[in-house]
C-alpha positions, 0 to 999 in steps of 0.5 A: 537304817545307817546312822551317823553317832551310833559309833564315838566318833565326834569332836576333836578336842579342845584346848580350854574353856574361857572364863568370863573377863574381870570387872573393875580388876583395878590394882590396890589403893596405894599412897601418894608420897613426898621425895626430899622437900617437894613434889609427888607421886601418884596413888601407886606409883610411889613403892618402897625400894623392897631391895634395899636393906633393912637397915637403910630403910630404919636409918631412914626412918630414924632421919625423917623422925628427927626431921619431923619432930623438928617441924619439918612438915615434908619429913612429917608428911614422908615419915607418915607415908613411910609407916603406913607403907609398913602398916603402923598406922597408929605411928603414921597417923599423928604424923600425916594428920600434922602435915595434913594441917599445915597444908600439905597435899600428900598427906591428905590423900596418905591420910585419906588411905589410913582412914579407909583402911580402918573401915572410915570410908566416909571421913577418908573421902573428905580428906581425899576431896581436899587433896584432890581439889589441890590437885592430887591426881591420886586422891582424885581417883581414890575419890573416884572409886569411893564414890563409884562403890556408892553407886554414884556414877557421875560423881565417879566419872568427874573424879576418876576423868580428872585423875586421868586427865591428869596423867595418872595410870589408874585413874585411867584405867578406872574412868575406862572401866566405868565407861565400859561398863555403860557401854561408853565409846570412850571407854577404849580411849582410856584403857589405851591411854593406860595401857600404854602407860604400862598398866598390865590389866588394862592392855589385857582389855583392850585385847580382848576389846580388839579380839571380839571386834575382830571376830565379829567383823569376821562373822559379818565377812561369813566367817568360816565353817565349823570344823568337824574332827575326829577322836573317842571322847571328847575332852573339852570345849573350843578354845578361849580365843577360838571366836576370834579371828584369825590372828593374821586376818586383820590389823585388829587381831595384830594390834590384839596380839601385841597388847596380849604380848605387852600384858603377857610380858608384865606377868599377866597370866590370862594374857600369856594364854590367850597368847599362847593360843595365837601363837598356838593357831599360827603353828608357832607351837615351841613360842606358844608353849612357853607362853602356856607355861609361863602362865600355867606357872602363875596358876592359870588352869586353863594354860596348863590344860591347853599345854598339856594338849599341846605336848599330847600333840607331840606325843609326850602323852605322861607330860600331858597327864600331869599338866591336865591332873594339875589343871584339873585338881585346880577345877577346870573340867575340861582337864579333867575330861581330857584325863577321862578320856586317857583312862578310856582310850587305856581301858581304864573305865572306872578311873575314865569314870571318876574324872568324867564326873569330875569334868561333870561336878566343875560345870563341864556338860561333855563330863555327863556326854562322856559317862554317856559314852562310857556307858554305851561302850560298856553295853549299859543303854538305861545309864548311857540315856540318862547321860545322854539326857542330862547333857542334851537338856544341858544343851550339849549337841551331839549329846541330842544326837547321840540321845536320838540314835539310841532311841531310834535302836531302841525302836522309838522314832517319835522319840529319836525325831526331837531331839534329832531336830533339836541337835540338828537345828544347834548346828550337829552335822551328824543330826541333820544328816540323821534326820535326812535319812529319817524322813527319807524312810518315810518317802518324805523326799522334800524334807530329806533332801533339806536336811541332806543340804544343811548337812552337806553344806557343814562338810558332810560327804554322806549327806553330799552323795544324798544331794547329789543323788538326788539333784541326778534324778531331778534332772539338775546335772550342773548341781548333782556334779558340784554336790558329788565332786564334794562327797568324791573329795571328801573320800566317799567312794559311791560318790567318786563312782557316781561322779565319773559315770556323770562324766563318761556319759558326756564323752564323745564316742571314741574313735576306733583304730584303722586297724580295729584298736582303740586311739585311747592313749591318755587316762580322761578325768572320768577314770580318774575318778573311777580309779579313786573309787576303785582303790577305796574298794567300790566293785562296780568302779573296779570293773569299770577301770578294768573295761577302760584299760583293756580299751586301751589295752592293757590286759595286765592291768584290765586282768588285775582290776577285774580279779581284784573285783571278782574276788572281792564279789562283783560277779561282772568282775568274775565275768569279764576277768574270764572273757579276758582270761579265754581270749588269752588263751585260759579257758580252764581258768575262764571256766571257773571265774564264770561258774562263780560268776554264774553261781551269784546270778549272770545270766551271760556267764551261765551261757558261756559255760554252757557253751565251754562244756558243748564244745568239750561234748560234755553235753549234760553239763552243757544242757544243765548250764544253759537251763540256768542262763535261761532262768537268770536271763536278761531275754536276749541271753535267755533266748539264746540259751533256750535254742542252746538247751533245745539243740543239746536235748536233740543231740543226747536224745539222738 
């Protein structure tokens, strides 16, 4: 029986494995502070010069210190900020709760703050409701969170929507995350409103938002098939981004990019990869590899695995091992199987193996796949089964498939036949075409055929041959011809042979010369077809694009395709090349192409050597060749020799 999966040859690899997004992922409570004698800043948006020099800061903080103890509450309220920025906050609380007292906002948020940082969660959200009630946007979000972390959801969202309403970035970003969480439509709004306002994390949500929308209007178009590649073992998953669409499909994929890009832009290290992968799947290979480094840089493990897959695609295969061992030291189990499969490929089997477990011990299930294939190679069939077994229980596709082939060596067919099923219905092409050919052994022709079109229908030229083969002998031509040409354009020889007798069978007779030659000057489809088959080795296909040129006449080149399949063992291809060969003058030659004609069992060579050896009056050999064209036959070959052999009997008995 010929199995597809009894050979490594499945999946291309992949380039990494996406890791679930973060949850609130807000940026640190920060302080609202006071600049000279009035106005204020948002939580967080107020951040010491860290270029300035130390001794400005100090002289600074020697001024506000005389201004406070002068009772100057801005100076109070600053200095407060200014030590509690530099974690004093036994200096700093005096300060802010004097200001605090004489009414100022500022400092009872920066107060609120101190007491949450010394674990006052309670007292420091009564100082944020004063401040917020005052119009702090920043205390308002501190609030906001404060009570979200108590689970008290409407409270969260009246603060948090009054901070953003207010203008302030990371109320935005958390009343959008809030919103999200419920499943909100409003969320997208306010993780907009903070994106645009510069917030990293937020534009880095909003392209994801916008990239999973994308792909699932892609789906609901019928998206596109799965593709089926090629390669040993395989090193990973498909990529972080590979559900979605194509980045230049849809405006929703463009808008993502662009907030992938601003993200990237501000340091965040997922965005970087997510747009390296765009650029990555666009070809812009040079961009997308700067951007996978920049985030591999930034400790991003799958960046520095995807850019360790994208320099093995230029061919710097060391520079690939060392971004792959960096990404899989840093556990990511898909650099760790790419680096197995490096050892493989270099005969390296027990270091394959340690990084294979690796991939395996970082929650990766190609890890045990690959052991499984590991194993097989090596002849170990009891450790390849349990590979195969833990990773198909773990829902590994092909490891099923590959699972059900070695069962089915083993002779255990009402094994093999679940887990082909299994595979086969999560989307294996190799197990349906599998199946096919199970239940095809079992005359069970209807369900073959089934599984031969979902096969078929995924790419599988093999199981397209099947379909058409079997449309042909339904009598359903216009399906039969559509399923061949697939399996023909797939590179199926059988298939481009079957196909061009389809169409040689609907040609009109030729018409025939005055002279007695043939009017064929122009090679038809149907030989085309016939002249793909014959240069991928298909005999009966080489012996027929010799009769169609010697139609034409062209000996040269009827001669060199009727060699080419005798010698590869066509016995009509040995016939014909020695009519062609006695015609020309060579029936020496001739003599010997149909005595290995003869020899493999044509009835029509045998007789023609009889006939040679006749005329030549070597009459025994002659009597001795014509006995043998009788037993091949067909009858009318047959019949001739006999009168052949019966003359030649009289003549040696005369």
């Amino acid at each position: 029986m010929n199995v597809m999966g009894d050979k490594v040859t499945l999946f291309e690899t992949g380039r990494f494995v996406q890791a679930s997004d973060p949850g609130t992922g807000g940026e640190p409570e920060g302080l609202e502070g006071t600049k000279g004698t009035q106005g204020t800043q948002g939580l967080g948006d107020a951040t010491t010069d860290e270029t300035g020099e130390a001794a400005d800061e100090l002289a600074e903080l020697a001024r506000r210190r005389l201004a406070a103890e002068a009772g100057d509450i801005d100076a109070m309220s600053v200095l407060g900020a200014m030590l509690l920025r530099r974690g004093d906050l036994d200096g700093a609380e005096p300060h802010l709760r004097a200001a605090t007292s004489a009414g100022d906002r500022a400092a009872a948020n920066n107060l609120g703050v101190l007491l949450h940082q010394r674990g006052y969660a309670d007292e420091a959200a009564g100082w944020w409701r004063i401040a917020a009630v005052a119009g702090s946007a920043a205390a308002a979000h501190a609030l906001g969170r404060h009570h979200r972390e108590r689970g008290d959801e409407p409270a969260a969202e009246y603060w948090l929507r009054q901070s953003a309403e207010q203008g302030h970035v990371l109320g935005a970003y958390a009343l959008a995350d809030l919103l999200e969480h419920r499943a909100d439509a409003g969320a997208e709004r306010w993780m907009r409103v903070a994106a645009e306002r510069g917030h990293r994390e937020a534009a880095y949500r909003l392209a994801r938002a916008l990239d999973r929308r994308a792909a699932g209007e892609c789906a609901a178009d019928g998206g596109g098939a799965g593709a089926r590649g090629t390669g040993s073992h395989v090193a990973g998953s498909t990529g972080a981004d590979r559900d979605g669409a194509d980045p230049d499909r849809s405006g929703l994929s463009a808008e993502a990019e662009q907030w992938y890009r601003q993200a990237a832009a501000r340091g965040h290290r997922r965005a970087a990869l997510h747009l390296g992968a765009i650029l990555e799947k666009r070809g812009e290979l040079k961009e997308a590899g700067r951007w996978y480094l920049t985030s591999a840089k930034d400790g991003e493990a799958r960046a520095a695995c995807a850019l360790g897959f994208l320099l093995r695609d230029a061919g710097d295969i060391e520079s690939a091992a060392v971004w792959w061992l960096r990404a899989a030291q840093d556990g990511d189990g898909n650099a760790a199987n790419a680096l197995g499969a490096l050892h493989a490929e270099r005969g390296e089997t027990q270091t394959a193996e340690r990084w294979y477990r690796a991939a395996m011990d970082a929650g990766d299930v190609n890890g045990a796949y690959n052991l499984g294939l590991l194993c097989a190679e090596q002849g170990r069939t009891p450790q390849a089964e349990q590979w195969y077994r833990r990773a198909a229980y773990a829902g590994h596709r092909e490891a099923a498939n590959a699972l059900a082939v070695l069962l089915l060596q083993s002779g255990d067919t009402s094994g093999a036949e679940p887990w082909f099923s299994r595979a086969a219905e999560s989307g294996s092409v190799d197990a349906a075409f599998n199946l096919g050919i199970l239940y095809a052994g079992r005359d069970l022709e209807s369900e073959a055929l089934r599984w031969y079109e979902q096969a078929a229908a995924a790419g599988h030229t093999e199981a397209a041959l099947q379909v058409g083969i079997a449309r042909l002998r339904a009598g359903d031509e216009r399906q039969a011809e559509r399923h061949l040409r697939c399996a023909a354009g797939g590179g199926n020889a059988e298939a481009a042979y079957r196909l061009a007798t389809v169409l040689d069978a609907r040609r009109p007779p030729v018409p025939a010369h005055e002279l007695g030659e043939s009017a064929i000057h122009e090679k038809t489809e149907c030989e085309e077809w016939y002249e793909r088959a014959a240069s991928q080795g298909h005999r009966r296909a080489q012996v027929r694009v010799g009769m169609l040129a010697a139609a034409r006449g062209d000996v040269v080149e009827a001669a060199h395709w009727y060699r080419v399949a005798a010698e590869a063992g066509s016995r009509n291809g040995a016939f014909n090349l020695g009519l062609l060969l006695a015609r020309e003058g060579s029936e020496p030659e001739a003599a010997l192409w149909w005595a290995r004609a003869a020899d493999a069992g044509h009835g029509r060579a045998a007789l023609r050597l009889a006939l040679v050896y006749a005329r030549r009056g070597e009459l025994a050999e002659g009597q001795r060749w014509a006995d043998r064209a009788v037993a091949l036959g067909p009858a009318e070959v047959a019949e001739r020799a006999a009168r052949l052999r019966d003359a030649l009997r009289e003549e040696l008995s005369a």
